[in-house]
LUMBALO-398499 format. One record per residue (C-alpha): residue number from 1; x, y, z. Coordinates in steps of 0.25 Angstrom, whole numbers. Example, Ala and Ser with C-alpha at 12.3 -4.5 7.8 and 13.67 -1.06 7.14 Angstrom:
BEGIN
<site><seq>1</seq><x>49</x><y>-18</y><z>31</z></site>
<site><seq>2</seq><x>55</x><y>-4</y><z>29</z></site>
//
This chain:
BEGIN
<site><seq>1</seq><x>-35</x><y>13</y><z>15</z></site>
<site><seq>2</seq><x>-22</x><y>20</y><z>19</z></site>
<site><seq>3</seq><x>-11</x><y>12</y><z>27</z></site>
<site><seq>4</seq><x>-2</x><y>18</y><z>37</z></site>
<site><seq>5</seq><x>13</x><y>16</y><z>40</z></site>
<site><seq>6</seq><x>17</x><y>7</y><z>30</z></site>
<site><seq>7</seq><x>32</x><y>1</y><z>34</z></site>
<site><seq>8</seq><x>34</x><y>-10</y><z>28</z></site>
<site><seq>9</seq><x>33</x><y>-7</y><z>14</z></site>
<site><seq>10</seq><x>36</x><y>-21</y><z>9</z></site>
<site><seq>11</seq><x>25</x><y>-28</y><z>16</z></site>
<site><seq>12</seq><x>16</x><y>-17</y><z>11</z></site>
<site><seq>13</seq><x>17</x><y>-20</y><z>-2</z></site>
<site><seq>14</seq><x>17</x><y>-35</y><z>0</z></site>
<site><seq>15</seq><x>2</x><y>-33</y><z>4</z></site>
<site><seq>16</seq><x>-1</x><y>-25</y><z>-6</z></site>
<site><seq>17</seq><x>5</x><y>-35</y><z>-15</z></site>
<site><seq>18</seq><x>-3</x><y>-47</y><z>-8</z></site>
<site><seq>19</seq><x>-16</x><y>-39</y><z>-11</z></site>
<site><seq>20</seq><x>-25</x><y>-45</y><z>-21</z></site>
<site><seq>21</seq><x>-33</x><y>-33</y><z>-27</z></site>
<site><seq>22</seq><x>-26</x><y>-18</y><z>-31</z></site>
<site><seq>23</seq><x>-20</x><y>-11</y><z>-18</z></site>
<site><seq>24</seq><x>-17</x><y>5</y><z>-22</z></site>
<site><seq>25</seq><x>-12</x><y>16</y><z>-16</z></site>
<site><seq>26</seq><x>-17</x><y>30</y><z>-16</z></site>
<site><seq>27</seq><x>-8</x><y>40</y><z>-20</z></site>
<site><seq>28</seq><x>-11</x><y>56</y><z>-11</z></site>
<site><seq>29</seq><x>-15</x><y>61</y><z>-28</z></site>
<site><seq>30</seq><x>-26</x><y>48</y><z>-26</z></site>
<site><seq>31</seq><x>-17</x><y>39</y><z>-37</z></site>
<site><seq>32</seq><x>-18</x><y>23</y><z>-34</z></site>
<site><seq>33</seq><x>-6</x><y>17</y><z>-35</z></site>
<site><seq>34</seq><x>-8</x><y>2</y><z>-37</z></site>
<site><seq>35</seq><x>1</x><y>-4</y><z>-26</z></site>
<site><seq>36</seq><x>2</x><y>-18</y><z>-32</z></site>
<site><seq>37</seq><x>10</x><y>-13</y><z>-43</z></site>
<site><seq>38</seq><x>25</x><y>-13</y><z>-39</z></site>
<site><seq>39</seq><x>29</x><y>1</y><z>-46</z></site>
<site><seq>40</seq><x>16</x><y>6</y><z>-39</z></site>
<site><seq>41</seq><x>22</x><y>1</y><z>-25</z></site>
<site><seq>42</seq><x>35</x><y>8</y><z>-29</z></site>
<site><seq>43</seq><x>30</x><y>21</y><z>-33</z></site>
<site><seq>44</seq><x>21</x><y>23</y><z>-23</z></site>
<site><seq>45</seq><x>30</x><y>21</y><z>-11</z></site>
<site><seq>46</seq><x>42</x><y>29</y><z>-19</z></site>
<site><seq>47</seq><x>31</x><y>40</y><z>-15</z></site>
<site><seq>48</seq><x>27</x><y>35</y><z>-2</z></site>
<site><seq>49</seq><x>38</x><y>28</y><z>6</z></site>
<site><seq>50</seq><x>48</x><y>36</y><z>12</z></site>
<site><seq>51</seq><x>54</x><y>33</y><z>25</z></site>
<site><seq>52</seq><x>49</x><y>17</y><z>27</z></site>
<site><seq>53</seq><x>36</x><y>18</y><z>28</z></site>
<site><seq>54</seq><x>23</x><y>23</y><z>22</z></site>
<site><seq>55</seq><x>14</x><y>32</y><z>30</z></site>
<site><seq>56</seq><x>0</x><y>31</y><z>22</z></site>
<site><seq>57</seq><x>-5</x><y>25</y><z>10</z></site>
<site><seq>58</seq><x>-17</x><y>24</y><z>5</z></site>
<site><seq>59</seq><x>-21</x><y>10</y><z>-1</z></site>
<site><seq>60</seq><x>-32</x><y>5</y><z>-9</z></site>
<site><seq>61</seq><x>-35</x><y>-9</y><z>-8</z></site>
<site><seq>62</seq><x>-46</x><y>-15</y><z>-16</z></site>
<site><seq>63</seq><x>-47</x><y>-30</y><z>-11</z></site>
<site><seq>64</seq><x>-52</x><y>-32</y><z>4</z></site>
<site><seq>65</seq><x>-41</x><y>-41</y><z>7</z></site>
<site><seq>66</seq><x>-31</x><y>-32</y><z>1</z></site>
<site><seq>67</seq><x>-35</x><y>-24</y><z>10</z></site>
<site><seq>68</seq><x>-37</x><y>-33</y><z>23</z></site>
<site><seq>69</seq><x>-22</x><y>-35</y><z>19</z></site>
<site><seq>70</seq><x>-16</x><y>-20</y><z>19</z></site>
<site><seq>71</seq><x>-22</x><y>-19</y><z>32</z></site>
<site><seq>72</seq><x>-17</x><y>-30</y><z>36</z></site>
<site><seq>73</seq><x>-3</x><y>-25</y><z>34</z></site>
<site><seq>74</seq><x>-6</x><y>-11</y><z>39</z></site>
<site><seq>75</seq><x>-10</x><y>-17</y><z>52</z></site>
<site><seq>76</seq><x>2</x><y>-28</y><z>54</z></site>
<site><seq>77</seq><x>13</x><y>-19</y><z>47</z></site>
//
């Protein structure tokens, strides 16, 4: 799934922290980050977030309700 315009970066990875099953993130190269891990959050948004906000990512969830959750967030951010 990709996910738009994140700006509120903290209650981002709160969700993804809140999802039970693996959350990754797919890097341009195809690489998956594994977004539950802290160093993984880190690095990939040392790439990625520049002026407050994130303008796409792509996300793979693999649970249902994980992923009833990101889109949940992505339509009350």
């Amino acid at each position: 799934m990709k996910v738009q315009n994140i700006t509120d970066i903290d209650k981002f990875f709160k969700v993804v922290d809140e999802c039970k099953g693996k959350v990754e993130l797919v890097t341009g190269e195809g690489d998956r980050l594994n977004l539950k891990s802290k160093l993984s959050q880190y690095v990939s948004m040392a790439n990625i977030f520049s002026d407050g906000t994130i303008a796409e990512l792509e996300l793979v969830a693999y649970e249902p309700a994980d992923i009833d959750k990101l889109v949940n967030f992505m339509m009350n951010q």
